[in-house]
DSSP file (Angstrom, degrees, kcal/mol; ACC not computed):
  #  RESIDUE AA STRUCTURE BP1 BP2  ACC     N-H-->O    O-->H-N    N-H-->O    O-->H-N    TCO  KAPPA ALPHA  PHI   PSI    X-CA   Y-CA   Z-CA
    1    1 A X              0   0    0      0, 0.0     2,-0.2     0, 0.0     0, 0.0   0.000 360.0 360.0 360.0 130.0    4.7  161.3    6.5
    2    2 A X        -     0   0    0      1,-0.1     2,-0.2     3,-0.0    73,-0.0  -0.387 360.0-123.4 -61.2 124.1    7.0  161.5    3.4
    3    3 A X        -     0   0    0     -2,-0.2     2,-0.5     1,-0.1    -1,-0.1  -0.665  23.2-114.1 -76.3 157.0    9.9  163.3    3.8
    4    4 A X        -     0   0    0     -2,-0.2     2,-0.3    72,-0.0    -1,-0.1  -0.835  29.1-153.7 -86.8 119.8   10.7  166.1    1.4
    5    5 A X        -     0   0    0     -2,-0.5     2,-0.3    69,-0.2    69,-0.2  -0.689  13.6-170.5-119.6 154.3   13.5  165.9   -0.9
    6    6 A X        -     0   0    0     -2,-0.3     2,-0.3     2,-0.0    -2,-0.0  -0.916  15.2-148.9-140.1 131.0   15.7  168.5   -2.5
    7    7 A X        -     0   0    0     -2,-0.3     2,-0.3     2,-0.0     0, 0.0  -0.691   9.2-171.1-100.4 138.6   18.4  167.4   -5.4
    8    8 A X        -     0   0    0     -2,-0.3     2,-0.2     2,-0.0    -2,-0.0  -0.808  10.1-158.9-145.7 120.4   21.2  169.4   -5.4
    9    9 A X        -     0   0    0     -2,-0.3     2,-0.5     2,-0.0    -2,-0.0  -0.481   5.0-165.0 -97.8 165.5   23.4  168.4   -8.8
   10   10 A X        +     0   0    0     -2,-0.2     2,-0.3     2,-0.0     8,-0.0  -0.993  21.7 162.7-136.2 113.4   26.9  169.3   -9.0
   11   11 A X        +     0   0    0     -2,-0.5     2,-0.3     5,-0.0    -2,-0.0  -0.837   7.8 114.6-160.8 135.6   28.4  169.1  -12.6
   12   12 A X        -     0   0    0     -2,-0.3     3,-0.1     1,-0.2     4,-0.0  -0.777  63.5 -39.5-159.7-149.3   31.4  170.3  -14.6
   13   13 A X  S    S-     0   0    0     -2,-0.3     2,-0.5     1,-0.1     3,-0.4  -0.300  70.0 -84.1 -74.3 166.5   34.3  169.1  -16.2
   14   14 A X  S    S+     0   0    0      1,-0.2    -1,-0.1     2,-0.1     0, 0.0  -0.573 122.5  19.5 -66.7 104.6   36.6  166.0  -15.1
   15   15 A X  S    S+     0   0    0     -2,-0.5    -1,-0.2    -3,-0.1    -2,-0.1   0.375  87.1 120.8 119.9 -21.3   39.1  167.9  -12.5
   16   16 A X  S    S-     0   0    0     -3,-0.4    -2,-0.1     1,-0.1    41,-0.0   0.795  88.5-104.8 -63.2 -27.1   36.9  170.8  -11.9
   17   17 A X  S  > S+     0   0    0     -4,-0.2     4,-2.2    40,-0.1     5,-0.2   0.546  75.5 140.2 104.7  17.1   36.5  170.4   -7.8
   18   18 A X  H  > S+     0   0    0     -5,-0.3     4,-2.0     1,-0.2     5,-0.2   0.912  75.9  47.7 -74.6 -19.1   32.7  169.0   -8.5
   19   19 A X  H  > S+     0   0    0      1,-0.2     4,-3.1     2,-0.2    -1,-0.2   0.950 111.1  48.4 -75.5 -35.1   33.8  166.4   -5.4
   20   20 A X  H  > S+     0   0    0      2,-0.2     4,-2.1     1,-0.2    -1,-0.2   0.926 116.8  39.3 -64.6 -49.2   35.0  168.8   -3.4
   21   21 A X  H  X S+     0   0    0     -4,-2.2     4,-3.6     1,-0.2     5,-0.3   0.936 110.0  54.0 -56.3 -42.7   32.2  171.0   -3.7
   22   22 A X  H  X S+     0   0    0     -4,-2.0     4,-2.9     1,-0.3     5,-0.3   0.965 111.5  51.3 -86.2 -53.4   29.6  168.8   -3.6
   23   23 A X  H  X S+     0   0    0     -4,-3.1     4,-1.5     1,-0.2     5,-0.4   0.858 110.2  45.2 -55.5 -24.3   31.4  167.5   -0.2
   24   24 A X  H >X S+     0   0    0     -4,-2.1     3,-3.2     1,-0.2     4,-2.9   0.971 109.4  61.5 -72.5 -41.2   31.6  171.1    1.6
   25   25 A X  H 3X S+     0   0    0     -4,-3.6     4,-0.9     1,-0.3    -2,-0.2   0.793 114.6  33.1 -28.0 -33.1   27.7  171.3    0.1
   26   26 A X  H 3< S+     0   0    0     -4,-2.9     4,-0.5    -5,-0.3    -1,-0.3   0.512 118.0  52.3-108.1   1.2   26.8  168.0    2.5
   27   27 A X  H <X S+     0   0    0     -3,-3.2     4,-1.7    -4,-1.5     5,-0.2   0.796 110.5  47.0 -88.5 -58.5   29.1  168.9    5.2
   28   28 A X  H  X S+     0   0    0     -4,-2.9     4,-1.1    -5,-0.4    -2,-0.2   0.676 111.1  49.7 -42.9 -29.4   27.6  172.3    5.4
   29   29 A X  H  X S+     0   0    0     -4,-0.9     4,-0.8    -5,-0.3     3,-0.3   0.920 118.9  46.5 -80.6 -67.1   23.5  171.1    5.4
   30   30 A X  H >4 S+     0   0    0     -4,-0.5     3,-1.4     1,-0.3    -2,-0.2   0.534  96.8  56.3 -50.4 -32.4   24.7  168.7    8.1
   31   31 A X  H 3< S+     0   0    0     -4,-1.7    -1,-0.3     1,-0.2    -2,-0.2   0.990 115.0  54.7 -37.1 -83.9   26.6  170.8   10.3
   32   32 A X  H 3< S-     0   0    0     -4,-1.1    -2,-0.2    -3,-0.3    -1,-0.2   0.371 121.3-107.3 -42.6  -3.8   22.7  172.5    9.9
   33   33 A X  S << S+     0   0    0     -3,-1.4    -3,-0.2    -4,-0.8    -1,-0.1   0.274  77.4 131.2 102.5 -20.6   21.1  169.7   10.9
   34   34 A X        -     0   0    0      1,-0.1     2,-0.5    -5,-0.1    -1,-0.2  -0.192  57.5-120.0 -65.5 158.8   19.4  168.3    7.2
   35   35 A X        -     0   0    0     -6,-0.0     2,-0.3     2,-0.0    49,-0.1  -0.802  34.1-162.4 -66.2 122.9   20.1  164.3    6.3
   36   36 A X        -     0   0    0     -2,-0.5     2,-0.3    47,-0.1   -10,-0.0  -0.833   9.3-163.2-111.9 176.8   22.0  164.0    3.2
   37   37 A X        +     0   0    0     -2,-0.3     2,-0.2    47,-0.0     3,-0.1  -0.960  18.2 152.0-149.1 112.8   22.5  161.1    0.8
   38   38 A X     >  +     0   0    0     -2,-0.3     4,-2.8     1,-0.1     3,-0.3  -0.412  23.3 176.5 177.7 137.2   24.6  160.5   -1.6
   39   39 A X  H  > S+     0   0    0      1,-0.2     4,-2.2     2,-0.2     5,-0.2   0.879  88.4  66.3 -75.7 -41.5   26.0  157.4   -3.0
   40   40 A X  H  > S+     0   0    0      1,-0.2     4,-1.7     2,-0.2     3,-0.5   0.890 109.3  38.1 -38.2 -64.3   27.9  159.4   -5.7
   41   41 A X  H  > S+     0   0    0     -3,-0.3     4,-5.0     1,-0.2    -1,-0.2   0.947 116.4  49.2 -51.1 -45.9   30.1  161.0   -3.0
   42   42 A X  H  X S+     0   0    0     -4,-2.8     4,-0.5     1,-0.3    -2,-0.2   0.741 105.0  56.3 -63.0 -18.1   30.4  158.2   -1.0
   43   43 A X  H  X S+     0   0    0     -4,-2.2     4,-2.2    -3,-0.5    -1,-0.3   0.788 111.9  48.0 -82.2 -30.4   31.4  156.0   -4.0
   44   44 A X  H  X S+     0   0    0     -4,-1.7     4,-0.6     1,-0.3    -2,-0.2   0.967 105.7  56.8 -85.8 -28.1   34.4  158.6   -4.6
   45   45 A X  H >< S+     0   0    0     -4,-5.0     3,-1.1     2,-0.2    -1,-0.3   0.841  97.7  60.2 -46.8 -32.4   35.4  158.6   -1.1
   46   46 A X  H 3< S+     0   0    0     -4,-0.5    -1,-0.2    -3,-0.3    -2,-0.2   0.906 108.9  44.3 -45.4 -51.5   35.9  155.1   -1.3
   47   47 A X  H 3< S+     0   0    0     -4,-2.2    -1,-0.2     2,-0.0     2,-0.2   0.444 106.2  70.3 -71.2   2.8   38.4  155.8   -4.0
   48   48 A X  S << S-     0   0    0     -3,-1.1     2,-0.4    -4,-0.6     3,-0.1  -0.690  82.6-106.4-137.5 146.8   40.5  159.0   -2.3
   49   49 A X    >>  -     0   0    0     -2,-0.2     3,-2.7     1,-0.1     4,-0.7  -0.582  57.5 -75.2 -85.9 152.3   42.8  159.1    0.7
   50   50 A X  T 34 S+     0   0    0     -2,-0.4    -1,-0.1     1,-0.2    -5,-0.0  -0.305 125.0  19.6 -54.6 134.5   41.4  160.6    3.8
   51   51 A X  T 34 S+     0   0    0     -3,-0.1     3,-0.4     4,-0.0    -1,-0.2   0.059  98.0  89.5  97.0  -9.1   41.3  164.4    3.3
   52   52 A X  T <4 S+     0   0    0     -3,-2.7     3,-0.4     1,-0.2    -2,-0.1   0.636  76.9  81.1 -86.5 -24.6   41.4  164.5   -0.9
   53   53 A X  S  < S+     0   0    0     -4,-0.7    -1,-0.2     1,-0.2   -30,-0.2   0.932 100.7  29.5 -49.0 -70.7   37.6  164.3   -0.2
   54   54 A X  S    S+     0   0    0     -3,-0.4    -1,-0.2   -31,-0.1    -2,-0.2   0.115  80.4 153.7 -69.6  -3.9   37.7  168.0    0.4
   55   55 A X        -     0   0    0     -3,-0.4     2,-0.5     1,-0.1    -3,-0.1   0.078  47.5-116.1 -22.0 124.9   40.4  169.1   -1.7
   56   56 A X        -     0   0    0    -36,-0.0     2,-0.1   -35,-0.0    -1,-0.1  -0.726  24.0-136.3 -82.1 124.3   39.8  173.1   -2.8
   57   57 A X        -     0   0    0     -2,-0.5     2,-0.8   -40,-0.2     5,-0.1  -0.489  43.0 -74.9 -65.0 153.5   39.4  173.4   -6.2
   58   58 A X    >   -     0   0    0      1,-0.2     3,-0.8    -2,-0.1     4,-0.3  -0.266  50.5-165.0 -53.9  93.4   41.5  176.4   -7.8
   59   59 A X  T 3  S+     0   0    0     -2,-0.8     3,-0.3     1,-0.2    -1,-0.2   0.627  73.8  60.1 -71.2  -5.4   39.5  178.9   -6.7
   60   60 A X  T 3  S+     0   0    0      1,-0.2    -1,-0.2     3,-0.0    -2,-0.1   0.591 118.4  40.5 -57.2 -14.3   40.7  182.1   -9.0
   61   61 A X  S <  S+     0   0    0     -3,-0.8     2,-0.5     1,-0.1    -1,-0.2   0.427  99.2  83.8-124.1  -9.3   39.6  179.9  -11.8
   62   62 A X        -     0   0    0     -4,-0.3     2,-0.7    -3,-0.3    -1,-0.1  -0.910  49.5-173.8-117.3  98.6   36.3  178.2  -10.5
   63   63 A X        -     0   0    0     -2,-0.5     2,-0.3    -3,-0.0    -3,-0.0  -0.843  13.3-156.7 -85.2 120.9   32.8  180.2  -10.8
   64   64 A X        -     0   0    0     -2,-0.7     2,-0.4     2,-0.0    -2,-0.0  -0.805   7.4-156.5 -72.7 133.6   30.1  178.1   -8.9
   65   65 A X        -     0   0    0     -2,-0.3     2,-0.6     2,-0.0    -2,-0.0  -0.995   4.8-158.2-114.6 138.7   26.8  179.1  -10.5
   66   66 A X        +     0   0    0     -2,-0.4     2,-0.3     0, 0.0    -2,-0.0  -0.921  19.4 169.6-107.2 111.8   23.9  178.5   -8.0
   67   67 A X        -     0   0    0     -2,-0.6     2,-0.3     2,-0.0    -2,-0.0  -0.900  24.0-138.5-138.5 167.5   20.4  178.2   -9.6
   68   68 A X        -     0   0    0     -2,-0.3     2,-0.2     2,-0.0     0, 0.0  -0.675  13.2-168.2-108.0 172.5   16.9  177.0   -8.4
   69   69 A X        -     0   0    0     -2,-0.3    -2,-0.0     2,-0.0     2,-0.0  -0.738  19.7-143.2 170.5 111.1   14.5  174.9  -10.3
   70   70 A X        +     0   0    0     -2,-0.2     2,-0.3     1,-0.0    -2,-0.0  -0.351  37.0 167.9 -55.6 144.9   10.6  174.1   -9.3
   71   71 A X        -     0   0    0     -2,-0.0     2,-0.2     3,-0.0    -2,-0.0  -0.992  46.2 -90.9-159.1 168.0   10.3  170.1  -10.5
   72   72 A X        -     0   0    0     -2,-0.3     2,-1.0     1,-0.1     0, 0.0  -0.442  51.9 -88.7 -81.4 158.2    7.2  168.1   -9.4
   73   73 A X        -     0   0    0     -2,-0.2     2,-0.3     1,-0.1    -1,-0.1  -0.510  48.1-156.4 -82.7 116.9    7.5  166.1   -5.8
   74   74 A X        -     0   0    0     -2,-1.0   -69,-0.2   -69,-0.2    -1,-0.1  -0.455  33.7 -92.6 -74.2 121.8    9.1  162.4   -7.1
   75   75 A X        -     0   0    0     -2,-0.3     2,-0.5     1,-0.1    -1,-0.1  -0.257  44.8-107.3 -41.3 150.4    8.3  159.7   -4.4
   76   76 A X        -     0   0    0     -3,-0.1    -1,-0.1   -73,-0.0   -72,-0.0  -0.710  35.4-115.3 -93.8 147.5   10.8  159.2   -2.0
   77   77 A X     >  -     0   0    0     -2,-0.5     4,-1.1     1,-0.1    -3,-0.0  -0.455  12.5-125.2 -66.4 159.2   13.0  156.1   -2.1
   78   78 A X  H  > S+     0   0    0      2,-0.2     4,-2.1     1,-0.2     5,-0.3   0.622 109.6  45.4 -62.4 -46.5   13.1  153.5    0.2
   79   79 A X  H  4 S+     0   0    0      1,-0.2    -1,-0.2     2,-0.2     4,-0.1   0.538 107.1  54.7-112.4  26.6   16.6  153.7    0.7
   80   80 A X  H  > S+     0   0    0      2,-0.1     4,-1.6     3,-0.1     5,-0.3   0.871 108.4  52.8 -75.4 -78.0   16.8  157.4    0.9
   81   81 A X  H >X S+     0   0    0     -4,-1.1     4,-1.1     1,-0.2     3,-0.8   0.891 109.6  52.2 -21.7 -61.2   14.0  156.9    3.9
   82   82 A X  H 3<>S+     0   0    0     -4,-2.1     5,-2.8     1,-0.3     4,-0.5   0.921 105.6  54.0 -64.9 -43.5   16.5  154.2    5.6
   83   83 A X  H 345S+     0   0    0     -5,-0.3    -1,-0.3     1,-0.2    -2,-0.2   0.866 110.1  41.7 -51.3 -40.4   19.6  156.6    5.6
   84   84 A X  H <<5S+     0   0    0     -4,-1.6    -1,-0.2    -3,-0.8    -2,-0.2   0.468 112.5  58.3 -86.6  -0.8   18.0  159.8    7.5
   85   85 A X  T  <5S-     0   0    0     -4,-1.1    -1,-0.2    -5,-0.3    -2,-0.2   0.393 125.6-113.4 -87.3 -18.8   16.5  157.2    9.6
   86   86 A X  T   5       0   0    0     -4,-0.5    -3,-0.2     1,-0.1    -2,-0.1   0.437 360.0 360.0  88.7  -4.8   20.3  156.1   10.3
   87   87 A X      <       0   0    0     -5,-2.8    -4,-0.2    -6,-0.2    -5,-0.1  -0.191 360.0 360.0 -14.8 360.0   19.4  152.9    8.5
């Protein structure tokens, strides 16, 4: 059985918090139990000192907008599969 997979894109200006969000986004489905992936975070963590990963963006200044979007079901990768597998 295929797992079902759910994009969730992160995007703003250079500076904006998009790492920071994106990270409380995957801590917060995991904490809940989902698998996440993403190479995107993981590539900037590489580059960041422990804890800059979670930095709060200025939040007086920061609107998140949260939207939904139907899109047709994309095969899952292989190395998508391997990750929630623990792979």
């Amino acid at each position: 059985m295929k797992p079902t997979i759910i994009n969730v894109h992160v995007s703003g200006p250079t500076a904006s918090g998009k790492t920071a969000v994106l990270a409380k986004i995957r801590k917060a489905l995991e904490a809940e139990g989902f698998c996440c992936a993403s190479p995107d975070l993981d590539a900037e963590a590489r580059m960041m000192r422990p804890g800059d990963l979670e930095a709060a963006p200025r939040r007086q200044k920061t609107v998140v907008v949260l939207s939904e979007e139907n899109c047709p079901r994309p095969p899952a990768r292989p190395e998508d599969q391997a990750q929630c597998r623990g792979g």
